[in-house]
TIRO-2110 file (N, C-alpha, C; in Angstrom, 1 decimal):
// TIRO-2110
0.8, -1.2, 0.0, N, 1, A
0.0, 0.0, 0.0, CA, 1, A
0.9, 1.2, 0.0, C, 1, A
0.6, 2.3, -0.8, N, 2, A
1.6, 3.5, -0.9, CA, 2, A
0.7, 4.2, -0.1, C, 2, A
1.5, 5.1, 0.2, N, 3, A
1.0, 6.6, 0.7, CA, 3, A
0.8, 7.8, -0.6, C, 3, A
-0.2, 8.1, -0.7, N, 4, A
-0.4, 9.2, -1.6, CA, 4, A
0.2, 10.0, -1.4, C, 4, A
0.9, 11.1, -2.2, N, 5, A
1.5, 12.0, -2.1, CA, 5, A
0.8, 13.3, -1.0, C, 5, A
-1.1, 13.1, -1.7, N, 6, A
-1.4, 14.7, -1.3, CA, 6, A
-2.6, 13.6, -0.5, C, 6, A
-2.9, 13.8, 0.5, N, 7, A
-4.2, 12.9, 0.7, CA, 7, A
-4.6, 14.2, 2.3, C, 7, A
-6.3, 13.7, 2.8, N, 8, A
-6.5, 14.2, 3.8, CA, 8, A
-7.3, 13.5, 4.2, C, 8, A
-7.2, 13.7, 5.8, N, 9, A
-8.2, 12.8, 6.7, CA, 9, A
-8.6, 13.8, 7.7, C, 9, A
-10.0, 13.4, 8.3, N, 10, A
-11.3, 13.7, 9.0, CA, 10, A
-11.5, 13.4, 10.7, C, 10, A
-11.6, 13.8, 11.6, N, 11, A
-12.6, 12.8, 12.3, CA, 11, A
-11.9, 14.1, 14.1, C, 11, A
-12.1, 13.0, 15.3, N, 12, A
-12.1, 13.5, 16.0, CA, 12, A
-10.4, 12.9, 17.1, C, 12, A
-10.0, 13.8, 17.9, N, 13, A
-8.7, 13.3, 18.6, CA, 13, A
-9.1, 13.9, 20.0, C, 13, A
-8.8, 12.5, 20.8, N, 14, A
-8.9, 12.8, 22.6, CA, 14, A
-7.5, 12.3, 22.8, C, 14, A
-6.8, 13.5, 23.6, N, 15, A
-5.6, 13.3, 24.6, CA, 15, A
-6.1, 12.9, 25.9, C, 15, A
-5.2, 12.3, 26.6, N, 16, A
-5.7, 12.3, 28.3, CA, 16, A
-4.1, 12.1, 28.8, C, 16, A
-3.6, 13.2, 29.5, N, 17, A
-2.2, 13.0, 30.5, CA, 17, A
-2.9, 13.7, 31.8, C, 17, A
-2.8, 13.0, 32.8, N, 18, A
-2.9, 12.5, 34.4, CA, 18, A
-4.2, 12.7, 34.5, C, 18, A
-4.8, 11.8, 33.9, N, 19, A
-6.5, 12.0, 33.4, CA, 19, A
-7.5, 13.1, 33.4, C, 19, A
-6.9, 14.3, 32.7, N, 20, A
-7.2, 15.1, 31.8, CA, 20, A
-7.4, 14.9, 30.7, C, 20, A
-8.7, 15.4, 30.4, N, 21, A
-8.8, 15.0, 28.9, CA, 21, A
-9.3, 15.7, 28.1, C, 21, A
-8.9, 15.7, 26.7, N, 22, A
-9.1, 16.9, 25.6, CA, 22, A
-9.4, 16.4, 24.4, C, 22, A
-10.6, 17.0, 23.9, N, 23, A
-11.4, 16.2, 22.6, CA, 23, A
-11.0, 17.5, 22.2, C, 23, A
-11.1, 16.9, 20.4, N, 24, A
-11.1, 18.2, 19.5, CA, 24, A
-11.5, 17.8, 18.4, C, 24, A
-12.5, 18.4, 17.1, N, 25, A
-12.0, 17.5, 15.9, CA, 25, A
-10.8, 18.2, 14.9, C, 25, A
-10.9, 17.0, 14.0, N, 26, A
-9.6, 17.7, 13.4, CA, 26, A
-9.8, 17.8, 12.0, C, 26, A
-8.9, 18.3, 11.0, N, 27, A
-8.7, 18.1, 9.5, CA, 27, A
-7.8, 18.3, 9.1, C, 27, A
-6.9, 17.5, 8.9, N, 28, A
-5.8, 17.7, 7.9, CA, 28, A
-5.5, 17.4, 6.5, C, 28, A
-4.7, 17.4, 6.0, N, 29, A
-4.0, 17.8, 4.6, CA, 29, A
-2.5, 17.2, 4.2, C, 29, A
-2.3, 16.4, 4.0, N, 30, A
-0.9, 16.2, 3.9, CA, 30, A
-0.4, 16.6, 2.4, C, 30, A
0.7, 16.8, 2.2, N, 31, A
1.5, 16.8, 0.7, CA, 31, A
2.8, 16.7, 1.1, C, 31, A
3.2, 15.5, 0.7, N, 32, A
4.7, 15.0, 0.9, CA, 32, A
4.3, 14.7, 2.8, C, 32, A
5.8, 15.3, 3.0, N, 33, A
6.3, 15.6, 4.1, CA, 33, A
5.5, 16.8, 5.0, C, 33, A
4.9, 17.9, 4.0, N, 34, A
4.2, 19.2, 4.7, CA, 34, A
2.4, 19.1, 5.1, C, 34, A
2.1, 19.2, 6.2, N, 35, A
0.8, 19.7, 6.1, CA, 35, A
0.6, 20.6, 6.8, C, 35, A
-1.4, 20.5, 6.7, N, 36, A
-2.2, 21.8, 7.3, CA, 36, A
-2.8, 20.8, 8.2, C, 36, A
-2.9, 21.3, 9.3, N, 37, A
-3.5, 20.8, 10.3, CA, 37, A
-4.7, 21.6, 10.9, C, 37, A
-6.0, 21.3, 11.2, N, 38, A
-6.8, 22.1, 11.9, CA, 38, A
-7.9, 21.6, 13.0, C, 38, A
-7.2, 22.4, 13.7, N, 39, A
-8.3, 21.6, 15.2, CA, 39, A
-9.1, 22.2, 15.1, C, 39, A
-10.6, 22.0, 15.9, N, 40, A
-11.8, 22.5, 16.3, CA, 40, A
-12.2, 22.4, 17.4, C, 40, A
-12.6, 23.9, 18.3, N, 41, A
-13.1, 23.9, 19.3, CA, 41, A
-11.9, 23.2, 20.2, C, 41, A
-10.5, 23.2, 20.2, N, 42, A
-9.8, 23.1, 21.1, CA, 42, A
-9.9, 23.7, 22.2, C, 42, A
-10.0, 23.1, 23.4, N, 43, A
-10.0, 23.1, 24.6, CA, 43, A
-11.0, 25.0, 24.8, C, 43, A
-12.4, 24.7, 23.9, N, 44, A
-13.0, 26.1, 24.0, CA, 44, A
-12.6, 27.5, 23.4, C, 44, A
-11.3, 26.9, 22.4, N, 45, A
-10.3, 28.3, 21.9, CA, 45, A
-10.9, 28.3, 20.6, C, 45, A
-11.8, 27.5, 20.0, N, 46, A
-12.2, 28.1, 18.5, CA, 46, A
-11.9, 26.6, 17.8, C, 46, A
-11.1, 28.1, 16.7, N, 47, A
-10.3, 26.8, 15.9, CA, 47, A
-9.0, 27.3, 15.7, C, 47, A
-8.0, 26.4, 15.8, N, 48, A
-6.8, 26.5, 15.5, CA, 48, A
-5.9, 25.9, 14.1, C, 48, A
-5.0, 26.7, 12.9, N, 49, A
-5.1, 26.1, 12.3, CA, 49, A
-3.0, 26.2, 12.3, C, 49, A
-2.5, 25.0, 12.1, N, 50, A
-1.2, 24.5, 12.4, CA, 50, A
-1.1, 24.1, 10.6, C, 50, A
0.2, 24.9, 10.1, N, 51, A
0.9, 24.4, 8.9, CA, 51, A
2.4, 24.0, 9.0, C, 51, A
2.7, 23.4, 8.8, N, 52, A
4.2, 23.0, 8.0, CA, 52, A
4.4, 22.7, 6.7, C, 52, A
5.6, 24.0, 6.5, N, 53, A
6.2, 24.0, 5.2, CA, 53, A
7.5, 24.2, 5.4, C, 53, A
8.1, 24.5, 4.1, N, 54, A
9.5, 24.5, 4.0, CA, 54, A
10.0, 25.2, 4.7, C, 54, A
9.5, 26.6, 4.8, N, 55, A
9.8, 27.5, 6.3, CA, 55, A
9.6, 27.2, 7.5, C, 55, A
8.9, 26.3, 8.1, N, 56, A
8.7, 25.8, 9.4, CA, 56, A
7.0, 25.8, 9.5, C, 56, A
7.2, 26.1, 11.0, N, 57, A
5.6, 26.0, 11.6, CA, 57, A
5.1, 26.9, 11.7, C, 57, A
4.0, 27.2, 11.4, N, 58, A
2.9, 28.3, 11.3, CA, 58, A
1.4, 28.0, 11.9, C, 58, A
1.4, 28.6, 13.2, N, 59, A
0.5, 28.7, 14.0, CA, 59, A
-0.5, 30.1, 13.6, C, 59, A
-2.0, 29.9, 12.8, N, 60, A
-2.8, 30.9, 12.8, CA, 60, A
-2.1, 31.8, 11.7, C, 60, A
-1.3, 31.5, 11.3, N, 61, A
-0.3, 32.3, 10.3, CA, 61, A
0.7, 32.8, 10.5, C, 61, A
0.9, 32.9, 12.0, N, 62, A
2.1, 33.3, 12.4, CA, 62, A
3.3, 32.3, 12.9, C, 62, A
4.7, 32.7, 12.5, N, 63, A
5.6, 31.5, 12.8, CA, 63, A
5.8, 30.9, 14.1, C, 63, A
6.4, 29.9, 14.5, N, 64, A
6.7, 29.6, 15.6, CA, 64, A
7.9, 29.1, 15.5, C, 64, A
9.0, 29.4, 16.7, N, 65, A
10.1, 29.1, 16.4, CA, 65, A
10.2, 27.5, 16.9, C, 65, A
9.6, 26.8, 17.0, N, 66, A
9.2, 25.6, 17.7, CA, 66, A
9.3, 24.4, 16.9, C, 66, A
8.8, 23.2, 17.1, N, 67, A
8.2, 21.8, 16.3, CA, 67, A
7.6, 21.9, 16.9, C, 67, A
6.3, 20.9, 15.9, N, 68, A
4.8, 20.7, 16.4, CA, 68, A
5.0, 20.0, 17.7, C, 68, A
5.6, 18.9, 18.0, N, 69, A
5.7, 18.4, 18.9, CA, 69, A
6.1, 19.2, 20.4, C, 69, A
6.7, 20.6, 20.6, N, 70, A
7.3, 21.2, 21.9, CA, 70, A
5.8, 21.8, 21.6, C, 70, A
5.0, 22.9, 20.3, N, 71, A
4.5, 23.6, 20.5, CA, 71, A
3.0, 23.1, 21.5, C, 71, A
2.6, 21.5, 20.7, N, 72, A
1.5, 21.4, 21.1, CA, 72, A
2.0, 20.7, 22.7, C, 72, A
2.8, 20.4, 23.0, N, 73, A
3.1, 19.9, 24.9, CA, 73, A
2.9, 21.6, 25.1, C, 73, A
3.6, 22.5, 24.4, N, 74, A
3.6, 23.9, 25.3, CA, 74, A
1.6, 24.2, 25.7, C, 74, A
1.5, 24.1, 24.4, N, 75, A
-0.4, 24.2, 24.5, CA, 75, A
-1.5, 23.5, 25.1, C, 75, A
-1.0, 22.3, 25.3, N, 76, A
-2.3, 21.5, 25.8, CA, 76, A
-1.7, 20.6, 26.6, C, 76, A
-0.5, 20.4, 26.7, N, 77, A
0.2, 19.2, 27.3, CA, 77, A
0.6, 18.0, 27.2, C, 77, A
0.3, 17.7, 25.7, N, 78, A
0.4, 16.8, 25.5, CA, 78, A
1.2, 16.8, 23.7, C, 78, A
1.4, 15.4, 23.0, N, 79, A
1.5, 15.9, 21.4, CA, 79, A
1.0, 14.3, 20.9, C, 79, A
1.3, 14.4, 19.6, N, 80, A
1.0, 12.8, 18.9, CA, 80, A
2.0, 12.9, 17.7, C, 80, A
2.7, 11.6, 17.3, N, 81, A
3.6, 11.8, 16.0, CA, 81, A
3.1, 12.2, 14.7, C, 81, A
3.0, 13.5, 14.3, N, 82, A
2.2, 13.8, 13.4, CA, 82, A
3.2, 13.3, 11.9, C, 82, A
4.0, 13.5, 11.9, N, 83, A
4.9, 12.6, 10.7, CA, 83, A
4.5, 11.6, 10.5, C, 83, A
4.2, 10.5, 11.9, N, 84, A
4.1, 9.3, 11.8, CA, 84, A
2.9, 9.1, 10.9, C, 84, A
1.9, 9.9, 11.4, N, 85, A
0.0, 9.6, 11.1, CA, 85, A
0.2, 8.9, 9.7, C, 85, A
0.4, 9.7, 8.3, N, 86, A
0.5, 8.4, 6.9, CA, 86, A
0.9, 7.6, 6.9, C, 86, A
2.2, 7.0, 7.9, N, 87, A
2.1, 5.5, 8.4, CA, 87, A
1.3, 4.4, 8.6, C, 87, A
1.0, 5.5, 9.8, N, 88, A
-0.3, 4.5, 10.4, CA, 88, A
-1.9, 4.6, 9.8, C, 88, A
-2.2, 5.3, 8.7, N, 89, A
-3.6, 5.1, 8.7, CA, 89, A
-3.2, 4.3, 6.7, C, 89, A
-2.1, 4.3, 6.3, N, 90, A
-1.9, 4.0, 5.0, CA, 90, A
-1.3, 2.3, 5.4, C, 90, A
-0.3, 2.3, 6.1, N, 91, A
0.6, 0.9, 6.5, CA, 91, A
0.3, 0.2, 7.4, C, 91, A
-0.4, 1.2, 8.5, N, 92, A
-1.0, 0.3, 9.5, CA, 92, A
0.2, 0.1, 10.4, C, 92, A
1.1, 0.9, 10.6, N, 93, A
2.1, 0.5, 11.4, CA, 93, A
2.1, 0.5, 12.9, C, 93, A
2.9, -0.1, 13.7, N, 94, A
2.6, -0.3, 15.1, CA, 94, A
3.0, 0.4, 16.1, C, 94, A
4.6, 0.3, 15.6, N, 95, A
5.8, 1.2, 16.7, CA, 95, A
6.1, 2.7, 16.0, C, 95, A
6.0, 3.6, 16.7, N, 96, A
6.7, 4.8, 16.1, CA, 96, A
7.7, 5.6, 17.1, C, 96, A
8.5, 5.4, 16.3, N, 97, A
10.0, 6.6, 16.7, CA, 97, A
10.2, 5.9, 18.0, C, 97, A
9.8, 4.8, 18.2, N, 98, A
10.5, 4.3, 19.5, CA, 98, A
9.8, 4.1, 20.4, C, 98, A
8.9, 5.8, 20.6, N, 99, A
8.6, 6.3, 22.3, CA, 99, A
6.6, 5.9, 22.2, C, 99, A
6.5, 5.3, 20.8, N, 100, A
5.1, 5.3, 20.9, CA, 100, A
4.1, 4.0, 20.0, C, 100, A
3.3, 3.7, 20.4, N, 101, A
2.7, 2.3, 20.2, CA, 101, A
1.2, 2.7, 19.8, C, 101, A
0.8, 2.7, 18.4, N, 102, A
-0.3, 2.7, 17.6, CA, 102, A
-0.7, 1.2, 17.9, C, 102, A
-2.0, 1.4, 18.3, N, 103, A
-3.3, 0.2, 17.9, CA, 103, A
-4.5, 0.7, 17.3, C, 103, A
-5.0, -0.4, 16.1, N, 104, A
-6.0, 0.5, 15.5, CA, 104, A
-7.0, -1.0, 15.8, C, 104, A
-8.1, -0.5, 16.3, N, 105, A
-8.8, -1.4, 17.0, CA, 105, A
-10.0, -1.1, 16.3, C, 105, A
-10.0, -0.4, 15.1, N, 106, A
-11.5, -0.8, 14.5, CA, 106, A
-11.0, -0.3, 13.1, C, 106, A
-11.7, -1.0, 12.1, N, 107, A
-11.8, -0.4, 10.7, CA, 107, A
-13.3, -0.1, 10.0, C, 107, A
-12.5, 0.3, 9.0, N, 108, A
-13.7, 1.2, 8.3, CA, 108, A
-13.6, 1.1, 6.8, C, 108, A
-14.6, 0.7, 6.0, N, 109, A
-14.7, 1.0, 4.4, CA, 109, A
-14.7, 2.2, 4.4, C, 109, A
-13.9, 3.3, 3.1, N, 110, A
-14.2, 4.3, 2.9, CA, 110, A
-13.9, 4.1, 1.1, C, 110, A
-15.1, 3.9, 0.3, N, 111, A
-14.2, 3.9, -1.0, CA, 111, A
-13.8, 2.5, -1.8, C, 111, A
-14.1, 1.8, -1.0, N, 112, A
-14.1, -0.1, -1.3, CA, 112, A
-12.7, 0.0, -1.0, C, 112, A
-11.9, 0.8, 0.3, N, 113, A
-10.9, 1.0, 0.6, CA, 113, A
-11.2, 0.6, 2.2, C, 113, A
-10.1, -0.4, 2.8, N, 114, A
-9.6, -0.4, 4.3, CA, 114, A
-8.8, 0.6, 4.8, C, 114, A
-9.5, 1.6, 5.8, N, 115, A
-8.7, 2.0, 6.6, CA, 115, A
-9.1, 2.3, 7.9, C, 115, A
-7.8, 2.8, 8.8, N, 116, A
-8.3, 2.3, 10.3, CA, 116, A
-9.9, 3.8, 10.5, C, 116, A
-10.2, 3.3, 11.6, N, 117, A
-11.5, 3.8, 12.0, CA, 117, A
-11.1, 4.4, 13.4, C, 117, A
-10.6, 3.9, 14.1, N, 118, A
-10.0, 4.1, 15.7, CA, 118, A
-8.6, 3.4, 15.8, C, 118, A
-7.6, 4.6, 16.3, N, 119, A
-6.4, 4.7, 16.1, CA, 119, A
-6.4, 4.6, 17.6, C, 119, A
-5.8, 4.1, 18.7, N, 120, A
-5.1, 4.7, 20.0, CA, 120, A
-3.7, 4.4, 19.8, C, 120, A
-3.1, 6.1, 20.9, N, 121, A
-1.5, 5.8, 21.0, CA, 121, A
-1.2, 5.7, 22.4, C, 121, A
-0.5, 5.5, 22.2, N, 122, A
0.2, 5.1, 23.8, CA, 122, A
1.2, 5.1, 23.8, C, 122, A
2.2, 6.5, 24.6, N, 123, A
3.7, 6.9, 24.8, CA, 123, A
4.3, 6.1, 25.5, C, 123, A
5.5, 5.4, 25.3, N, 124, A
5.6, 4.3, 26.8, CA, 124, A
6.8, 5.1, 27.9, C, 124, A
6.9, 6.1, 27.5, N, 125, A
7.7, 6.6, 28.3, CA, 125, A
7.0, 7.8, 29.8, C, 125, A
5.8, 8.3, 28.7, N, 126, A
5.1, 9.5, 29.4, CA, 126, A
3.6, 9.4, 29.3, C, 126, A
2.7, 9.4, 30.5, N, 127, A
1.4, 9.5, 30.8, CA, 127, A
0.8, 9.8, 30.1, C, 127, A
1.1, 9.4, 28.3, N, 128, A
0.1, 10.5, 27.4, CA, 128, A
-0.7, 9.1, 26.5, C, 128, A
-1.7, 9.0, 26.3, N, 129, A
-3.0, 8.4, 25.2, CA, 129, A
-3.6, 9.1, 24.6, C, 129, A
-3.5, 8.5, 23.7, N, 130, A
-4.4, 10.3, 22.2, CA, 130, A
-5.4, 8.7, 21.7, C, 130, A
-6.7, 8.8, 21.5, N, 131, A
-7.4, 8.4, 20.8, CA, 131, A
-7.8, 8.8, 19.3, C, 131, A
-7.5, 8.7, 18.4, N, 132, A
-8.0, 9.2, 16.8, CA, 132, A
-9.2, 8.3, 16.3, C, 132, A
-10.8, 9.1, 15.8, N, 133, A
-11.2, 8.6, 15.3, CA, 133, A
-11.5, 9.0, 13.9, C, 133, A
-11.0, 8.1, 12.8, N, 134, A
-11.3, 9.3, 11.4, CA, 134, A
-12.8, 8.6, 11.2, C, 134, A
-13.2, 10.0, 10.3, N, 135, A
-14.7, 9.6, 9.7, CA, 135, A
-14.3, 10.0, 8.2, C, 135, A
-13.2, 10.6, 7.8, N, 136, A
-13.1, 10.3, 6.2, CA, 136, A
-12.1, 9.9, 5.8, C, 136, A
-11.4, 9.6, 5.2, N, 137, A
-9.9, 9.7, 4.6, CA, 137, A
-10.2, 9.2, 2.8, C, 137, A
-9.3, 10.2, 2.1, N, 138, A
-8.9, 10.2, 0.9, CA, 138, A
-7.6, 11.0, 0.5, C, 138, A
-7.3, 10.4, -0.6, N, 139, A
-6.2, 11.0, -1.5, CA, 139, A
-6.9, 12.0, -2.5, C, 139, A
-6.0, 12.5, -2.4, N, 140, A
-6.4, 13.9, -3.6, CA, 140, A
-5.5, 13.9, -4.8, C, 140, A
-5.6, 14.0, -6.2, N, 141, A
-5.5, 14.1, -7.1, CA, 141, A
-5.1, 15.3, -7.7, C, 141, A
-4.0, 15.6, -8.0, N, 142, A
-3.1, 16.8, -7.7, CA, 142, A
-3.4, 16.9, -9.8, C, 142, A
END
């Protein structure tokens, strides 16, 4: 199974570190290596929209001298491997970068296409569980 170059996926993401917990939904965008990320209704702030490009990270349009990873522990407390995600919803993969353990505990047709439906991660180092559930995923046709 490849990963499409430009594809996006749908749905909703719950964090919980020291049983705190934070729903949001999401929408992203990938192309290559860069996306747009956009949460909703984060933790009552609206919406927030997170890009990576060649220049870096762009929060709301403005830069951040950061990675997604410091920015969103700086914000909410927690993060998830956002590199990883076309991994795991295209390959199905299990381990990522070491520190983190994808199970995808439900699937879903979209398209006479398998893909996961409910994602959980689990950090093995630090108190953090992100739940992902997508309700769409496709490739885009550039």
């Amino acid at each position: 199974d490849e990963i499409p170059s430009v594809w996006q996926a749908k749905g909703r993401i719950g964090g919980i570190v020291d049983q705190q917990v934070q729903n949001s939904g999401f929408d992203i965008t990938f192309e290559d290596q860069y996306y747009q990320l956009r949460f909703t209704a984060v933790l009552g702030l609206g919406e927030v929209v997170i890009q990576s490009n060649a220049k870096g990270l762009w929060v709301d349009e403005q830069f951040v001298a950061t990675d997604f990873n410091q920015w969103m522990t700086n914000q909410v407390g927690w993060h998830f491997p956002i590199l990883e995600f076309p991994k795991i919803v295209f390959k199905n993969k299990k381990v990522i970068q070491g520190d983190w353990l994808a199970e995808i505990t439900r699937y879903q047709q979209i398209n006479n296409i398998r893909y996961p439906k409910m994602i959980r991660l689990n950090h093995l180092k630090k108190p953090i569980k992100i739940k992902l559930i997508l309700t769409d995923v496709k490739a885009i046709n550039k």
